[in-house]
C-alpha positions as CSV (number, residue, x, y, z in Angstrom):
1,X,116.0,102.7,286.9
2,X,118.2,99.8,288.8
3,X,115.9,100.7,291.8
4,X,112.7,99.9,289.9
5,X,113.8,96.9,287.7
6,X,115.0,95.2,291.2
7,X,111.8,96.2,292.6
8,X,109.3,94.9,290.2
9,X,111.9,91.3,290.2
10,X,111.1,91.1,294.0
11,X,107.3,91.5,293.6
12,X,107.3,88.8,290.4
13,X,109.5,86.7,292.2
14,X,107.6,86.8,295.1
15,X,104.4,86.2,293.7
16,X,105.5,83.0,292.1
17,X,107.4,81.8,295.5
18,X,103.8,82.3,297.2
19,X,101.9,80.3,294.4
20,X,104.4,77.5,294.4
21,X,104.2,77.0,297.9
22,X,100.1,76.9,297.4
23,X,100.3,74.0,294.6
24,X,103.3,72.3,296.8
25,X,101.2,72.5,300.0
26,X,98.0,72.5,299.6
27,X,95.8,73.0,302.4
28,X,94.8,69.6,304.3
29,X,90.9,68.1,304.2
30,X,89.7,67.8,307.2
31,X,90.5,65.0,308.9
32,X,86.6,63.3,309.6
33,X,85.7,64.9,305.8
34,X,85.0,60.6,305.4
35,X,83.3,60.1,308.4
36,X,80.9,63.3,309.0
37,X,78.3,63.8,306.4
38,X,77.6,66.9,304.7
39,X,73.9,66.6,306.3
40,X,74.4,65.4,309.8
41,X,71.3,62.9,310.9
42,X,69.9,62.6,314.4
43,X,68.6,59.1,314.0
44,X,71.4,57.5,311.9
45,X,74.1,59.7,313.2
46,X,73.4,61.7,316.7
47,X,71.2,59.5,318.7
48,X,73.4,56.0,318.2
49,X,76.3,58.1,319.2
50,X,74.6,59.4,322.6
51,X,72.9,55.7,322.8
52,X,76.5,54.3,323.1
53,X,78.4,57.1,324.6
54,X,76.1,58.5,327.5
55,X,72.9,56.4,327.7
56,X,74.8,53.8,329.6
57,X,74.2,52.1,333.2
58,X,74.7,54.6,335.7
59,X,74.7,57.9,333.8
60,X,71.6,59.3,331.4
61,X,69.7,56.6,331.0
62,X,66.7,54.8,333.1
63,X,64.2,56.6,335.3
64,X,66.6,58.5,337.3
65,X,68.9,60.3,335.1
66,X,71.9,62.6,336.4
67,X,70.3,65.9,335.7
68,X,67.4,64.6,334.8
69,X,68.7,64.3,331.4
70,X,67.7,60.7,329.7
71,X,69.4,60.4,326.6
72,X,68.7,56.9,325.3
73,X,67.6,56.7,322.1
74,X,63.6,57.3,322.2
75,X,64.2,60.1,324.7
76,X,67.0,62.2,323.6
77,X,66.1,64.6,321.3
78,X,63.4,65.7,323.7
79,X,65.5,65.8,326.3
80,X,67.9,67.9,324.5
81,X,65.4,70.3,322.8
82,X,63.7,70.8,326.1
83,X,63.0,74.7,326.6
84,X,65.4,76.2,329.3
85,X,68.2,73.5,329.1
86,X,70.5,75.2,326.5
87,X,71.8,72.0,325.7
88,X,71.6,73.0,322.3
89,X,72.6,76.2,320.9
90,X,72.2,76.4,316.9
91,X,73.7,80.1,316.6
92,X,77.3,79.3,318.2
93,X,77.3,75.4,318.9
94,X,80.5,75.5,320.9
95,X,78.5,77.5,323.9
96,X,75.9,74.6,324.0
97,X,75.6,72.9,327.7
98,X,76.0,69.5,325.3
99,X,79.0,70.7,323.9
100,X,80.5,72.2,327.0
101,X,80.3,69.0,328.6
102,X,81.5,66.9,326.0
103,X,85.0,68.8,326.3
104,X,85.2,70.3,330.0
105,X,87.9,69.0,331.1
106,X,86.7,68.7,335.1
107,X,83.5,66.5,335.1
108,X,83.7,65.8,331.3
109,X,81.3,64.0,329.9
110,X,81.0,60.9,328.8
111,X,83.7,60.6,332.1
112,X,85.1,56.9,331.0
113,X,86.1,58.0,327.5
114,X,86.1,61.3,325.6
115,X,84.6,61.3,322.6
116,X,87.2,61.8,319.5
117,X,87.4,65.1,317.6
118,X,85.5,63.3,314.7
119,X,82.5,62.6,317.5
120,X,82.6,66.2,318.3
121,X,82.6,67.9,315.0
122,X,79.2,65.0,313.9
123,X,77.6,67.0,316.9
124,X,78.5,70.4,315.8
125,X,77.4,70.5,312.9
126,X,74.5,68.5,313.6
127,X,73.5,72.0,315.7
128,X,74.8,74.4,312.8
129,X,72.2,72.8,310.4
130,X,69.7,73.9,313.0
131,X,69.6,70.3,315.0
132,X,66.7,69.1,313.0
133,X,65.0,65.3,314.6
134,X,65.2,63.8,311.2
C-alpha cells in the first residue's frame, strides 16, 4: 500500500511540476510576429524588399542581370514565377533557388548584407500562402 500511495504522489506531483513550469515559461512569440503579417503581400511587402535588397547597381537589375534574373520592382514577380527557374517552391519554401541563395553561405545573396531572419521568414511565408502577385 506504501508502494502505491508513493506512486500516485510522484505522478500528482509531477503533473503539477510540469504545469507550473508551462504558466512560469510560457512558450516565446516569435520574434518578427510584429513585423510579418499574417497575409504576406508581394507589392507592399516582397517586391520593396527585393527592390532594396537585390535590384541594386551591379546585381539584378538593368538589362543585363546576373542570371538573367531582373528583380526590380516591375519585373520581379515574372522573373521569379518564370517556368523552369525554381526560384519559388510553394510546397517546401526552404528548397526554393530564392531561398537557397538568400542563406548560402558561399556566394550568398544579397552578398553586401544578409538579409535578417525577420526578411527571411516575410519571404517564406510569402511562398507558403502559395506566392500569390497581389
Amino acid at each position: 500500500k506504501n508502494y502505491l500511495f508513493l506512486l500516485l504522489l510522484c505522478i500528482v506531483g509531477y503533473s503539477c511540476r510540469y504545469d507550473n513550469l508551462n504558466e512560469v515559461n510560457p512558450s516565446p512569440a516569435s520574434p518578427c510576429a510584429s513585423v510579418v503579417p499574417d497575409t504576406v503581400s508581394f507589392s507592399k511587402n516582397i517586391a520593396p524588399l527585393l527592390s532594396n535588397s537585390c535590384a541594386t547597381p551591379g546585381c539584378h537589375s538593368g538589362s543585363y542581370p546576373p542570371v538573367n534574373l531582373n528583380l526590380e520592382s516591375a519585373n520581379s514577380y515574372a522573373q521569379l514565377s518564370k517556368p523552369g527557374g525554381n526560384y519559388i517552391n510553394t510546397v517546401n519554401p526552404t528548397q526554393s533557388v530564392l531561398y537557397k541563395c538568400l542563406v548560402a553561405t558561399y556566394s550568398r545573396m544579397p552578398p553586401t548584407e544578409k538579409l535578417d531572419d525577420c526578411e527571411l521568414e516575410l519571404i517564406t511565408r510569402w511562398m507558403q500562402q502559395n506566392a500569390k502577385n497581389n
